[in-house]
PDBQT receptor file of N, H, CA, C and O in Angstrom, charges set to zero:
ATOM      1  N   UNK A   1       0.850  -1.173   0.000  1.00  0.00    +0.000 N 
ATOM      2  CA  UNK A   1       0.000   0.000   0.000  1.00  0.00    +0.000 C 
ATOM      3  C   UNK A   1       0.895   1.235   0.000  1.00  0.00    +0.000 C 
ATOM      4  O   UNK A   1       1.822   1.420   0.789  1.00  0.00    +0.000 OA
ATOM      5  N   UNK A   2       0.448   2.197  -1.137  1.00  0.00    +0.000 N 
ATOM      6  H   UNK A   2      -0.305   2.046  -1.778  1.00  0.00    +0.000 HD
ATOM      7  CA  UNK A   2       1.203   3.675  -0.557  1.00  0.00    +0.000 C 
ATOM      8  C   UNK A   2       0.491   4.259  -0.440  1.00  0.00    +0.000 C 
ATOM      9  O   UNK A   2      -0.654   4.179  -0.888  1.00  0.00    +0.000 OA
ATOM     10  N   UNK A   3       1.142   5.325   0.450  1.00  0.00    +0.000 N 
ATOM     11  H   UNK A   3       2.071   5.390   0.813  1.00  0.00    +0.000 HD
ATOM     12  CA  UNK A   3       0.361   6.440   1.136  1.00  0.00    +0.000 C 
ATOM     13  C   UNK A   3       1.851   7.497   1.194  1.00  0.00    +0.000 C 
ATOM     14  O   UNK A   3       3.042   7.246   1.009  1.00  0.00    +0.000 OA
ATOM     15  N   UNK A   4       1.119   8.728   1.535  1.00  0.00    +0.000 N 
ATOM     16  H   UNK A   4       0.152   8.932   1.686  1.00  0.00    +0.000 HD
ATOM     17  CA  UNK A   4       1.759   9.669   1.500  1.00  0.00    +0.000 C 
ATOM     18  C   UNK A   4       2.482  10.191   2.852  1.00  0.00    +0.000 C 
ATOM     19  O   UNK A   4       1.848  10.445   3.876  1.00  0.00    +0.000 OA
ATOM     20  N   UNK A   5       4.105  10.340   2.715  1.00  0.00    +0.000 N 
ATOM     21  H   UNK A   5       4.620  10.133   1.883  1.00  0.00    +0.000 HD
ATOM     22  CA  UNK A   5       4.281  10.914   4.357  1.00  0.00    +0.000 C 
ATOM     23  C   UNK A   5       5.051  11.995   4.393  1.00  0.00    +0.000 C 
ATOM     24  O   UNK A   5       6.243  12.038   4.090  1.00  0.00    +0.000 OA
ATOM     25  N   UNK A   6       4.331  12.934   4.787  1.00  0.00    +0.000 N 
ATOM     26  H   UNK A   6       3.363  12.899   5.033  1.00  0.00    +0.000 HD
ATOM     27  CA  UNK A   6       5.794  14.373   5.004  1.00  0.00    +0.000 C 
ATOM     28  C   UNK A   6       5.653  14.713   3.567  1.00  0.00    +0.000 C 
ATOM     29  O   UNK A   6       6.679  15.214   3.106  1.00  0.00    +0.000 OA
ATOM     30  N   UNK A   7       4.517  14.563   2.597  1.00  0.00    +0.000 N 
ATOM     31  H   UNK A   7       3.684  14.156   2.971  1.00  0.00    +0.000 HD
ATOM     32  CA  UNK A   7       4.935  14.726   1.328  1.00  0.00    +0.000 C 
ATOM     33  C   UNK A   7       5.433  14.002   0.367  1.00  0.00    +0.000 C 
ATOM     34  O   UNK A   7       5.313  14.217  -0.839  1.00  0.00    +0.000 OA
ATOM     35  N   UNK A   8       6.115  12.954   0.990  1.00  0.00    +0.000 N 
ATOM     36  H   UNK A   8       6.212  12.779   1.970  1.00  0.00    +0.000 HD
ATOM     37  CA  UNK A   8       6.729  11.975   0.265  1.00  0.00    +0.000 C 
ATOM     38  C   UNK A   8       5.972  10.911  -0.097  1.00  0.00    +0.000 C 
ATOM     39  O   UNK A   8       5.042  10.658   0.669  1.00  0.00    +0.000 OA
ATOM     40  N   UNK A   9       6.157   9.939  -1.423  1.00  0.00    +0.000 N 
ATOM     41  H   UNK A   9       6.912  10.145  -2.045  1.00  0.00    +0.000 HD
ATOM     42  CA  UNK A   9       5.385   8.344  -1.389  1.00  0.00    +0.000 C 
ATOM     43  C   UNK A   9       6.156   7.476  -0.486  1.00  0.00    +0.000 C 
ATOM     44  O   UNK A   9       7.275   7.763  -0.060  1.00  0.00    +0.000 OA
ATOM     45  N   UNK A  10       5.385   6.205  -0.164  1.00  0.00    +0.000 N 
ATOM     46  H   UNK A  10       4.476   5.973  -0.510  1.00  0.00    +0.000 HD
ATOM     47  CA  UNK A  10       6.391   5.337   0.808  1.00  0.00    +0.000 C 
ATOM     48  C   UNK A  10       4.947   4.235   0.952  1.00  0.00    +0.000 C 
ATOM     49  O   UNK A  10       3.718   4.304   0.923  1.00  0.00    +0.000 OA
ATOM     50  N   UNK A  11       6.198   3.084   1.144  1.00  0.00    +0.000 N 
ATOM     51  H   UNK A  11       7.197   3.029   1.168  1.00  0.00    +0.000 HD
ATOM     52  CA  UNK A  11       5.287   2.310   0.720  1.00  0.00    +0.000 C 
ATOM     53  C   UNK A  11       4.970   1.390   2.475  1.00  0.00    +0.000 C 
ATOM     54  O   UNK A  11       5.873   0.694   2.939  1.00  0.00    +0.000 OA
ATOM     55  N   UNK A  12       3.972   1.509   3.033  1.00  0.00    +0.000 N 
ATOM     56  H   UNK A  12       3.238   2.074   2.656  1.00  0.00    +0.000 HD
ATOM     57  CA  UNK A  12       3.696   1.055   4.342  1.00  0.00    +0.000 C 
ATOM     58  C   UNK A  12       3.149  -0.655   4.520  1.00  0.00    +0.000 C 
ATOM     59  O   UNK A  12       2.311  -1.136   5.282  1.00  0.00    +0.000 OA
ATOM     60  N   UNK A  13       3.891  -1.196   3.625  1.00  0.00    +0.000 N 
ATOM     61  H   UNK A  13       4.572  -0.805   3.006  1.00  0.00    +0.000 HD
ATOM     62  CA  UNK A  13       2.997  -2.644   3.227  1.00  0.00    +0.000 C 
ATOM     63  C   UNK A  13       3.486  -3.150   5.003  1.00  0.00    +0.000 C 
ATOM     64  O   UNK A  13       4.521  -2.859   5.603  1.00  0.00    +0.000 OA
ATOM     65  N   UNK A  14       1.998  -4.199   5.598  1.00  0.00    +0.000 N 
ATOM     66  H   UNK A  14       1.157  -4.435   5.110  1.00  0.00    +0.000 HD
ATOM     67  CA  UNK A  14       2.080  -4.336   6.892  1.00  0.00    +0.000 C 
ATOM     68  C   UNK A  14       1.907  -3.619   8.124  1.00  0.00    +0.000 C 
ATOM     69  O   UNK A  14       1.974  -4.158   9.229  1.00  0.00    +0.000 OA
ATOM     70  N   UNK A  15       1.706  -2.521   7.949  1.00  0.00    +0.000 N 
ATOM     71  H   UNK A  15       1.652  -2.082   7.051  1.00  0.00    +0.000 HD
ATOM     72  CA  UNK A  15       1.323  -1.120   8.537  1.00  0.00    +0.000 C 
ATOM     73  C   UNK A  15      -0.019  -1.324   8.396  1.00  0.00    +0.000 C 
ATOM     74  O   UNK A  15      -0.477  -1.006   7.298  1.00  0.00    +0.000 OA
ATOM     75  N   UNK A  16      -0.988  -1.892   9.434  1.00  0.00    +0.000 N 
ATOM     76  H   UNK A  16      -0.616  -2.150  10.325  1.00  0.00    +0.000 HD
ATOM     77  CA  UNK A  16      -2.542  -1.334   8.962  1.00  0.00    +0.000 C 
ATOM     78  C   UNK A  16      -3.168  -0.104   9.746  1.00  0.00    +0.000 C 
ATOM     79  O   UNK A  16      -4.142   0.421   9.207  1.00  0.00    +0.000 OA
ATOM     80  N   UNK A  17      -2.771   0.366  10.834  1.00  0.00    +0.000 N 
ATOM     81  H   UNK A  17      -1.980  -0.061  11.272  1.00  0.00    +0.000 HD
ATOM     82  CA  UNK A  17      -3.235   1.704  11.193  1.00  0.00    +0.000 C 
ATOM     83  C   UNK A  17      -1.746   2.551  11.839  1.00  0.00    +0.000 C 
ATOM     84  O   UNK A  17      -0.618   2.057  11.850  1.00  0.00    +0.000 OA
ATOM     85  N   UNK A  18      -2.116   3.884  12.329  1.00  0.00    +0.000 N 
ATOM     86  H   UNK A  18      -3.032   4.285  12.320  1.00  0.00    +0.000 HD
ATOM     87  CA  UNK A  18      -1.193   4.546  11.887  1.00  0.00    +0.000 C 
ATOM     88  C   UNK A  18      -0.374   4.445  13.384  1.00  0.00    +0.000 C 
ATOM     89  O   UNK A  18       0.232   5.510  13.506  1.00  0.00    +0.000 OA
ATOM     90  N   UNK A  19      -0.179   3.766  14.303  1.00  0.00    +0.000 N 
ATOM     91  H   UNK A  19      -0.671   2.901  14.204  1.00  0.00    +0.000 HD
ATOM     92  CA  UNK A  19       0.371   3.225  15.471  1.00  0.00    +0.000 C 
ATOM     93  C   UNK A  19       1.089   2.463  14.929  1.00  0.00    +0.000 C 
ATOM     94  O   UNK A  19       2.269   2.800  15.032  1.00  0.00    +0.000 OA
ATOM     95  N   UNK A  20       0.762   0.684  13.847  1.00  0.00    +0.000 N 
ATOM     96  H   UNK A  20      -0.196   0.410  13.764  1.00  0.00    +0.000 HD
ATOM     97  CA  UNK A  20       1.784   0.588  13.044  1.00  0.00    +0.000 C 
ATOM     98  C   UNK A  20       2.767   1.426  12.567  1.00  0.00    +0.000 C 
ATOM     99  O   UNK A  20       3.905   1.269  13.010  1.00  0.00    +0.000 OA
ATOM    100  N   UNK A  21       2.597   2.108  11.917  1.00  0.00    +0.000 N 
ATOM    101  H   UNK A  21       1.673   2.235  11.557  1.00  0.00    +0.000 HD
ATOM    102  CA  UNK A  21       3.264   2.930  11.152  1.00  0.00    +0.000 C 
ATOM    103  C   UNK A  21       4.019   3.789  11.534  1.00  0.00    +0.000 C 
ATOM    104  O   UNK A  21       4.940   4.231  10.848  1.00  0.00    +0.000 OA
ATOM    105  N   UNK A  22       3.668   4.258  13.011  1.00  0.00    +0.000 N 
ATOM    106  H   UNK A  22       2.920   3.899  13.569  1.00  0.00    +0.000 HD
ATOM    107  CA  UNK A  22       5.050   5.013  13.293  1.00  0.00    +0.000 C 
ATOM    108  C   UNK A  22       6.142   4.462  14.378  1.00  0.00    +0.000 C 
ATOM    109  O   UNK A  22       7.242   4.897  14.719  1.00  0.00    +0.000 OA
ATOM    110  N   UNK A  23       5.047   2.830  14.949  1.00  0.00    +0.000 N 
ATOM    111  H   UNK A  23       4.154   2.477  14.672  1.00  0.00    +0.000 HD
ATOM    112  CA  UNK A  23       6.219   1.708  14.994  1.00  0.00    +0.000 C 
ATOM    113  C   UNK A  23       7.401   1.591  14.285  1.00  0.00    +0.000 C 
ATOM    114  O   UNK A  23       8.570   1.622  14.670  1.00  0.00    +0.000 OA
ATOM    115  N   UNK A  24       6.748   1.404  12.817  1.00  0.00    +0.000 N 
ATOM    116  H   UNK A  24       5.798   1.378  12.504  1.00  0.00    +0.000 HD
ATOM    117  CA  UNK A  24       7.478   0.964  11.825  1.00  0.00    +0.000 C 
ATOM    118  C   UNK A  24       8.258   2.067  11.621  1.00  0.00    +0.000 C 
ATOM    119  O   UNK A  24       9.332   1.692  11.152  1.00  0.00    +0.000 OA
ATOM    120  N   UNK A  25       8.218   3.274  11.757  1.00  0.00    +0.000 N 
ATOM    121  H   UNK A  25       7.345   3.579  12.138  1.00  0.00    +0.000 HD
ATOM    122  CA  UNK A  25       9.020   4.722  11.028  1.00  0.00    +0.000 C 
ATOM    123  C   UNK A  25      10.225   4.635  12.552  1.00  0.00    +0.000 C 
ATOM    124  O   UNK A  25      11.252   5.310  12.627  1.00  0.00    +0.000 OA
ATOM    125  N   UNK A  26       9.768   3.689  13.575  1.00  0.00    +0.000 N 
ATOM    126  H   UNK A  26       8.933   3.141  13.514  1.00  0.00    +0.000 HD
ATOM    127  CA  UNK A  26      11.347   3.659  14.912  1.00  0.00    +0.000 C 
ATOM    128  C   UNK A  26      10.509   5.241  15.240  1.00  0.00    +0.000 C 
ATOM    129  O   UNK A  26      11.469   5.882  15.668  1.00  0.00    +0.000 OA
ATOM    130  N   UNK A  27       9.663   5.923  15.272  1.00  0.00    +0.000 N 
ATOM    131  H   UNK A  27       8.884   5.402  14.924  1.00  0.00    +0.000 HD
ATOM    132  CA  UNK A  27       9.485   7.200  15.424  1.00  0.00    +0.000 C 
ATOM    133  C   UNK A  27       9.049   7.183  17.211  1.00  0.00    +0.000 C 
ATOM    134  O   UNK A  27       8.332   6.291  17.666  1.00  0.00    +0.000 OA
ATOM    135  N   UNK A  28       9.561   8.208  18.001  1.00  0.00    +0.000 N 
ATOM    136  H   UNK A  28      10.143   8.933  17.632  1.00  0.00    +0.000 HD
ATOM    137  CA  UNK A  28       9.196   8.328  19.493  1.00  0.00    +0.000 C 
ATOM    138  C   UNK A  28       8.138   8.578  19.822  1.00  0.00    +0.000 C 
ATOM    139  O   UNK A  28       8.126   9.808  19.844  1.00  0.00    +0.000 OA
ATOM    140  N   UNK A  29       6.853   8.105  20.211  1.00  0.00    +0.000 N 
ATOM    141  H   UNK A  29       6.863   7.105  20.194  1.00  0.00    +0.000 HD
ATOM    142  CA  UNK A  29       5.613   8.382  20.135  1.00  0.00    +0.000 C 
ATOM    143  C   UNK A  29       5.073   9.586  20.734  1.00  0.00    +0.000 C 
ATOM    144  O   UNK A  29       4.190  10.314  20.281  1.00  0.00    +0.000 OA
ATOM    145  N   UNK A  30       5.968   9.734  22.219  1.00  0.00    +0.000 N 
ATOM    146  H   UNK A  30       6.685   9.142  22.587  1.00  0.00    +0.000 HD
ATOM    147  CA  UNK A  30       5.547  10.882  22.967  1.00  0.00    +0.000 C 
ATOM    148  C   UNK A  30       6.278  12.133  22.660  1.00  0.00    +0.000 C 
ATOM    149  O   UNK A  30       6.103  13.122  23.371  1.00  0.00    +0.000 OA
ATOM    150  N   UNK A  31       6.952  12.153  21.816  1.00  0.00    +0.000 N 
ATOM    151  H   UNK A  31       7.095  11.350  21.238  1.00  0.00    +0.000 HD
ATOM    152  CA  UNK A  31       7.055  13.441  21.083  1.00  0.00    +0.000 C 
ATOM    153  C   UNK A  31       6.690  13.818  19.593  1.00  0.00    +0.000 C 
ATOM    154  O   UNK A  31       7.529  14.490  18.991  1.00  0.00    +0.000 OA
ATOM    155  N   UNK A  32       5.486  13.447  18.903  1.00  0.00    +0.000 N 
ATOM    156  H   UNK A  32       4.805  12.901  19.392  1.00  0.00    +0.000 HD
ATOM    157  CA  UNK A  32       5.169  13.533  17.831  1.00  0.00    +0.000 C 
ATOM    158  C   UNK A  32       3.783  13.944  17.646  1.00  0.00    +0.000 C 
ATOM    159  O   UNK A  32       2.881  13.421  18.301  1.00  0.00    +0.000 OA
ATOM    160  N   UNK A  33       3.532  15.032  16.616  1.00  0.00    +0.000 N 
ATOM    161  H   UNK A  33       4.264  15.456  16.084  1.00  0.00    +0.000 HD
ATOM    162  CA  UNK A  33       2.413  14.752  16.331  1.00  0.00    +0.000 C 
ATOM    163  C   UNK A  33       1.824  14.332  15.356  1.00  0.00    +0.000 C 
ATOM    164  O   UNK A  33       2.565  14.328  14.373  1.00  0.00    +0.000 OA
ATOM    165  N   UNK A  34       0.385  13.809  15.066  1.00  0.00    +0.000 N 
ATOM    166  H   UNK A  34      -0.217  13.812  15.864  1.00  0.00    +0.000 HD
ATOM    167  CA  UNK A  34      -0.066  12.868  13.700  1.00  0.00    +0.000 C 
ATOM    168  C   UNK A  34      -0.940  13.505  13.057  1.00  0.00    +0.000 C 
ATOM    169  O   UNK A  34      -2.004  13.729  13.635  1.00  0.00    +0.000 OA
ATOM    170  N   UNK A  35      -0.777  13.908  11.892  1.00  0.00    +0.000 N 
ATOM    171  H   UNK A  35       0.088  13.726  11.423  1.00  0.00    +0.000 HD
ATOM    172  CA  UNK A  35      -2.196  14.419  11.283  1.00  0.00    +0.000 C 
ATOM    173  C   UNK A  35      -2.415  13.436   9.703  1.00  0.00    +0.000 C 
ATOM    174  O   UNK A  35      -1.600  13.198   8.812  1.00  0.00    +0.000 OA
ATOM    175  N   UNK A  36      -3.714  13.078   9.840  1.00  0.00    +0.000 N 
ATOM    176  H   UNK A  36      -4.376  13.271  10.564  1.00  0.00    +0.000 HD
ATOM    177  CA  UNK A  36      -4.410  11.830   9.130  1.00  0.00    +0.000 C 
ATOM    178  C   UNK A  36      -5.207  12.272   8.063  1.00  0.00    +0.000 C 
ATOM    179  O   UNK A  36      -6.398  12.161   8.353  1.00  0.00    +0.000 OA
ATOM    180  N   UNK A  37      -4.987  12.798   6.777  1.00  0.00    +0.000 N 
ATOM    181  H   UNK A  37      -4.020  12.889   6.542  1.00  0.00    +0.000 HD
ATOM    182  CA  UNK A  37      -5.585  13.584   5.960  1.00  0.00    +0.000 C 
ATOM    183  C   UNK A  37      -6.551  14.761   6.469  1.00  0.00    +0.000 C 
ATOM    184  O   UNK A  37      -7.766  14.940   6.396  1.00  0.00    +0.000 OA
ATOM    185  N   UNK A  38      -5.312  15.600   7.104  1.00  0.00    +0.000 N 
ATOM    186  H   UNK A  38      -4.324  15.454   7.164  1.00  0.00    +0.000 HD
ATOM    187  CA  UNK A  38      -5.419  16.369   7.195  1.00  0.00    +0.000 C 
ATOM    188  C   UNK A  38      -6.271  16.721   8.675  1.00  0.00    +0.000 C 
ATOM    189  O   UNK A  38      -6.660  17.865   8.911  1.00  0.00    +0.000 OA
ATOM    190  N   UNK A  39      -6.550  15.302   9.845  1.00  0.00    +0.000 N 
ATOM    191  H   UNK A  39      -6.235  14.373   9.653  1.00  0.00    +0.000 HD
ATOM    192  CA  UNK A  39      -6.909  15.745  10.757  1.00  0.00    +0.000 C 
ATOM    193  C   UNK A  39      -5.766  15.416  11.909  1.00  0.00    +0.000 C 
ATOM    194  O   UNK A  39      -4.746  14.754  11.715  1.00  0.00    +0.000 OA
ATOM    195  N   UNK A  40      -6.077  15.885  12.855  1.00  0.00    +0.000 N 
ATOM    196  H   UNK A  40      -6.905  16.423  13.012  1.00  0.00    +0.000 HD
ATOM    197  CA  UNK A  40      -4.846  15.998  14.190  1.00  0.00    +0.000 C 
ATOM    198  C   UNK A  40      -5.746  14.537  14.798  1.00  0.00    +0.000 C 
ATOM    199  O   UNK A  40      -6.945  14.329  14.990  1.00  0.00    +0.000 OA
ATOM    200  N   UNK A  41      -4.631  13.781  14.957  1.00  0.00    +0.000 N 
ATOM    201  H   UNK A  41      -3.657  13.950  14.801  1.00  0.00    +0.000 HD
ATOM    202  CA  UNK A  41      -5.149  12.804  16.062  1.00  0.00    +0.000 C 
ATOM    203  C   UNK A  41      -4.431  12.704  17.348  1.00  0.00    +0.000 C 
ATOM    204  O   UNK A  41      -3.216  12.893  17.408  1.00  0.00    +0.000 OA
ATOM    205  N   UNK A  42      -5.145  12.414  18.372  1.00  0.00    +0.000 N 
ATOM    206  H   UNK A  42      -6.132  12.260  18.323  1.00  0.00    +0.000 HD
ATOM    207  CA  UNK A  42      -4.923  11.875  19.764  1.00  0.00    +0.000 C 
ATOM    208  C   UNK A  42      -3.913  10.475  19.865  1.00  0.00    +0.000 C 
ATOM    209  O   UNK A  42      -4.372   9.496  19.277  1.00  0.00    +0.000 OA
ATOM    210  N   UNK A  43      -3.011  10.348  20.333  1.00  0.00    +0.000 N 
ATOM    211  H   UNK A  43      -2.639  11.143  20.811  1.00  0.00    +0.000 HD
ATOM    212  CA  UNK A  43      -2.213   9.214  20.168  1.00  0.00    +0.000 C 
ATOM    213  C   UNK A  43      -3.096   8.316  20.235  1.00  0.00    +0.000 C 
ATOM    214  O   UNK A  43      -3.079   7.487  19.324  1.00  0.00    +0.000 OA
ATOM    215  N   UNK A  44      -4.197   8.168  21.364  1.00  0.00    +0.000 N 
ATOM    216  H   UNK A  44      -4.211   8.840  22.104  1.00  0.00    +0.000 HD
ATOM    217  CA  UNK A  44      -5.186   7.077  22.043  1.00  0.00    +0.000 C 
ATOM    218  C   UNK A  44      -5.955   6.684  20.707  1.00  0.00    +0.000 C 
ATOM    219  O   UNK A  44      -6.725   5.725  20.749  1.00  0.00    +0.000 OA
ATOM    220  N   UNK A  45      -5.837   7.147  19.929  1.00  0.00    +0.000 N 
ATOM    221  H   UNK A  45      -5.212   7.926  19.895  1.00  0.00    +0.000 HD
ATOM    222  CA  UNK A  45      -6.941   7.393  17.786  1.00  0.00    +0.000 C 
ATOM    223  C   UNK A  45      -5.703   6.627  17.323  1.00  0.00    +0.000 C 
ATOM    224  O   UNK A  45      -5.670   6.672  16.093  1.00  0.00    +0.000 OA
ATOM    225  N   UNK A  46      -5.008   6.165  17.658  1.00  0.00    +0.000 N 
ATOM    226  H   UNK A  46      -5.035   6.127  18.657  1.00  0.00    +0.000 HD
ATOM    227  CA  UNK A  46      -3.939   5.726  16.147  1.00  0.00    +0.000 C 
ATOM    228  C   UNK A  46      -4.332   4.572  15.932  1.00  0.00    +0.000 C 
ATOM    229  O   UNK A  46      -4.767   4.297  14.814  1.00  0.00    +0.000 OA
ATOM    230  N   UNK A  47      -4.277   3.596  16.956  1.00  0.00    +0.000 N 
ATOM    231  H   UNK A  47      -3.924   3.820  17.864  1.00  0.00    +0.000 HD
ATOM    232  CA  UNK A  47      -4.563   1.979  16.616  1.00  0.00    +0.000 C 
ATOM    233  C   UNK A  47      -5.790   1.868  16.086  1.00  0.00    +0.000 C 
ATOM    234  O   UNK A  47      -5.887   1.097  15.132  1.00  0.00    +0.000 OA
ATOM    235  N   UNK A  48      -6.894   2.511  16.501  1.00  0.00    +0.000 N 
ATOM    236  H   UNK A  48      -6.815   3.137  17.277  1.00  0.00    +0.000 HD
ATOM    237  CA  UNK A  48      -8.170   2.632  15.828  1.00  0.00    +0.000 C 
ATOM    238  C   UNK A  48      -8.003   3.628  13.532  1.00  0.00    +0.000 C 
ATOM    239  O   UNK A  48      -8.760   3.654  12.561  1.00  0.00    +0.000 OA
ATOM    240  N   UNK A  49      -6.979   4.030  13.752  1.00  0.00    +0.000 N 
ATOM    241  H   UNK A  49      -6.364   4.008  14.540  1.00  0.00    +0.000 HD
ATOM    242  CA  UNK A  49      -7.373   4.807  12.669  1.00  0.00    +0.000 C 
ATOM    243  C   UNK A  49      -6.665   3.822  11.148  1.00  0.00    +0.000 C 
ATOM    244  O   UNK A  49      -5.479   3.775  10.821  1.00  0.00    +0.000 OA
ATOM    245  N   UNK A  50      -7.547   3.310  10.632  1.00  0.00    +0.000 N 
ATOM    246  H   UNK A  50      -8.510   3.349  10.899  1.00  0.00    +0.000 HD
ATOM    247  CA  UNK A  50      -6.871   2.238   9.613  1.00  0.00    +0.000 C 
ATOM    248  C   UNK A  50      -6.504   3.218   8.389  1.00  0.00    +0.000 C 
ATOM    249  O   UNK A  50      -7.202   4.070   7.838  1.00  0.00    +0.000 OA
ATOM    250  N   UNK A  51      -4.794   2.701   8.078  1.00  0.00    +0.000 N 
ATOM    251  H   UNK A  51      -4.227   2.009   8.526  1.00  0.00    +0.000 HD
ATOM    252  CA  UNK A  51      -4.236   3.204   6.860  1.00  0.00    +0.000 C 
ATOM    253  C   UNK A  51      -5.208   2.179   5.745  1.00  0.00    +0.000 C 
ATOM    254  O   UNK A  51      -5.594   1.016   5.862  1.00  0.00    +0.000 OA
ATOM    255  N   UNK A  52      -5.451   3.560   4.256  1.00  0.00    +0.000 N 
ATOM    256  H   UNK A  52      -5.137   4.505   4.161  1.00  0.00    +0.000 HD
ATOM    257  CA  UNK A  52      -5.754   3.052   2.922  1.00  0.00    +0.000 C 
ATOM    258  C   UNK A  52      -4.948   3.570   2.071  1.00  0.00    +0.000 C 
ATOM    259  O   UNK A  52      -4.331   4.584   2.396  1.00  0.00    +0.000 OA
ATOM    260  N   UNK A  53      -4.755   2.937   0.672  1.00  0.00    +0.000 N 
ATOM    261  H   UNK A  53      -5.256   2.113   0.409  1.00  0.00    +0.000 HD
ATOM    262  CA  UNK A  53      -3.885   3.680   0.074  1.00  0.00    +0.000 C 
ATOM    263  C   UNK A  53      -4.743   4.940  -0.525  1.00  0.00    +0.000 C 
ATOM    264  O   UNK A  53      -5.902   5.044  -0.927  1.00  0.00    +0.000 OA
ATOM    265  N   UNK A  54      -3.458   6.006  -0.381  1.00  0.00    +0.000 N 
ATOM    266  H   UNK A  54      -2.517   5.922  -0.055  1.00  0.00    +0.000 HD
ATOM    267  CA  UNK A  54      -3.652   7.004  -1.275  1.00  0.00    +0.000 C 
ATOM    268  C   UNK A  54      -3.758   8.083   0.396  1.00  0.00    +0.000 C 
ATOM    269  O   UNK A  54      -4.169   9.226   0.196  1.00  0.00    +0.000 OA
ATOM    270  N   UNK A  55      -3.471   7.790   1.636  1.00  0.00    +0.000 N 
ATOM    271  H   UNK A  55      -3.137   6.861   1.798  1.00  0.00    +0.000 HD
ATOM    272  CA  UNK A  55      -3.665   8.454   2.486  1.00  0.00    +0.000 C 
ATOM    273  C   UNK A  55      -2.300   9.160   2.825  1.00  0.00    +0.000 C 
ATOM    274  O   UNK A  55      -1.146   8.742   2.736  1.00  0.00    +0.000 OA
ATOM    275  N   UNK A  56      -3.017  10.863   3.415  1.00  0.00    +0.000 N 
ATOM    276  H   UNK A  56      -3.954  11.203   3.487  1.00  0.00    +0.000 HD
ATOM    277  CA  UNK A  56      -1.630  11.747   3.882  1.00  0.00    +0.000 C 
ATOM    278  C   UNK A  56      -1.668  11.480   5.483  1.00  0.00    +0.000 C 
ATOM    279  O   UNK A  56      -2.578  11.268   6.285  1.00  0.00    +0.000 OA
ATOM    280  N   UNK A  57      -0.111  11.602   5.585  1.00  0.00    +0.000 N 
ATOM    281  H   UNK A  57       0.628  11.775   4.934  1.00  0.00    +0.000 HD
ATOM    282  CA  UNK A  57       0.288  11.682   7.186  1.00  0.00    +0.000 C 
ATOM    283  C   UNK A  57       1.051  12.346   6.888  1.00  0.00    +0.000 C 
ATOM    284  O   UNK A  57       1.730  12.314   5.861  1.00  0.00    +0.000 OA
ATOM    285  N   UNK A  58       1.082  13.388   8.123  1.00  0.00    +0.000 N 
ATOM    286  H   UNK A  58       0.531  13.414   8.957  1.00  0.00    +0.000 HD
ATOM    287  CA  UNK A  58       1.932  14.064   8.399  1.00  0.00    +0.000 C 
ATOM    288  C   UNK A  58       2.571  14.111   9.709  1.00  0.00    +0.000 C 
ATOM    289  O   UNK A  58       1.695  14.260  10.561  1.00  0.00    +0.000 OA
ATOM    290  N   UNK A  59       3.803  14.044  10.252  1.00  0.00    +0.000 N 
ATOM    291  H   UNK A  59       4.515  13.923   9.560  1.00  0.00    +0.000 HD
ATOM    292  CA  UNK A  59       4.214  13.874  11.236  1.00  0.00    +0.000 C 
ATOM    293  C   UNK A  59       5.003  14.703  11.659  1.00  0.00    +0.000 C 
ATOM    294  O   UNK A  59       5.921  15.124  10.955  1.00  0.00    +0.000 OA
ATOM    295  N   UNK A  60       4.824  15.049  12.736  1.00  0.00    +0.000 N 
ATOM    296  H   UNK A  60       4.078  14.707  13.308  1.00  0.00    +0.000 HD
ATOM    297  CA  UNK A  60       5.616  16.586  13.263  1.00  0.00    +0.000 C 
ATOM    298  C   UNK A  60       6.309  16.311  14.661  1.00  0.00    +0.000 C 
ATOM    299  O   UNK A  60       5.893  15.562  15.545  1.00  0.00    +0.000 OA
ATOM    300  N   UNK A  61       7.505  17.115  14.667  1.00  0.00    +0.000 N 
ATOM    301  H   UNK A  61       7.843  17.724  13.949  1.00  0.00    +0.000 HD
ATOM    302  CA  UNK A  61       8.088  16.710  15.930  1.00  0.00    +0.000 C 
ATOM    303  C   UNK A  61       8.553  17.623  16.968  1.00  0.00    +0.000 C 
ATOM    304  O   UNK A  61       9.496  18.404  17.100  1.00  0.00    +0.000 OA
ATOM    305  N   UNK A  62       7.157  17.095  17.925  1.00  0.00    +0.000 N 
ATOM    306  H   UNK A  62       6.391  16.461  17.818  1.00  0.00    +0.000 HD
ATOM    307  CA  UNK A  62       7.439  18.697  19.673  1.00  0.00    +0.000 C 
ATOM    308  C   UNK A  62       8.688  18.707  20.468  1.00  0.00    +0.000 C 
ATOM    309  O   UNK A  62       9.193  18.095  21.409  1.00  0.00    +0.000 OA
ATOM    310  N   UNK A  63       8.989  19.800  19.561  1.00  0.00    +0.000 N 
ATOM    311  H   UNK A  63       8.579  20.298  18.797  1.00  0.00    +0.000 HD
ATOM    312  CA  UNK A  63       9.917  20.161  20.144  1.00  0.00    +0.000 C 
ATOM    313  C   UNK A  63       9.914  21.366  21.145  1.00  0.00    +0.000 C 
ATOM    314  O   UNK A  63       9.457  22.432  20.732  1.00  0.00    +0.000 OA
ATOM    315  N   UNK A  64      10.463  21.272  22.634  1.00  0.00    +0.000 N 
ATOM    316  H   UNK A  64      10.834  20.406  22.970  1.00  0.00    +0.000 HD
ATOM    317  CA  UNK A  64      10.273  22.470  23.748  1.00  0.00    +0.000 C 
ATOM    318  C   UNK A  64      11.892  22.818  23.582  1.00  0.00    +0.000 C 
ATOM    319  O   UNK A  64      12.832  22.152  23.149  1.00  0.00    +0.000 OA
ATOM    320  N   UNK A  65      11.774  24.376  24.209  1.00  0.00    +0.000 N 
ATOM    321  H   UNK A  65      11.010  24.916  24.561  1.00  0.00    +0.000 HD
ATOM    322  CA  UNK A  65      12.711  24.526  24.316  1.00  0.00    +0.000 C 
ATOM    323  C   UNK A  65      12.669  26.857  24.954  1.00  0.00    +0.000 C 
ATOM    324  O   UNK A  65      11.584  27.417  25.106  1.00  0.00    +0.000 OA
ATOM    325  N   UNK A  66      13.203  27.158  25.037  1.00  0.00    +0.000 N 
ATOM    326  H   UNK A  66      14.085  26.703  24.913  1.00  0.00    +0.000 HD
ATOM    327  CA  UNK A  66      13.185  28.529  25.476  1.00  0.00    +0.000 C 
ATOM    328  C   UNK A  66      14.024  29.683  24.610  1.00  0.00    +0.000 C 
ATOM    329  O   UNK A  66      14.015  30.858  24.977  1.00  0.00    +0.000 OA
TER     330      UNK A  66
């Protein structure tokens, strides 16, 4: 399946929702955020939110600092 990430194609075969997927990306969960064509999700929404192809993620990373 591809789907879109950061803009980029990529191919998420085995990834079925987007908790997979940022398993699979090694990505730190508690510093990220997810947006799912174009909506913001709640980390507690990922395992529920099933990847299809042709879907955008975008992934952003909170960063604190002063």
């Amino acid at each position: 399946m591809r789907i879109l990430v950061n803009g980029e194609a990529s191919d998420v075969q085995g990834a079925r929702n987007v908790a997979e997927l940022v398993e699979r990306l090694g990505m730190p969960s508690q510093s990220i955020l997810i947006e799912h064509n174009e909506t913001a999700l709640h980390p507690r929404e990922w395992r529920q939110q099933t990847l299809t192809e042709g879907d955008r993620i975008e992934i952003l990373r909170v960063v604190a600092g002063g």
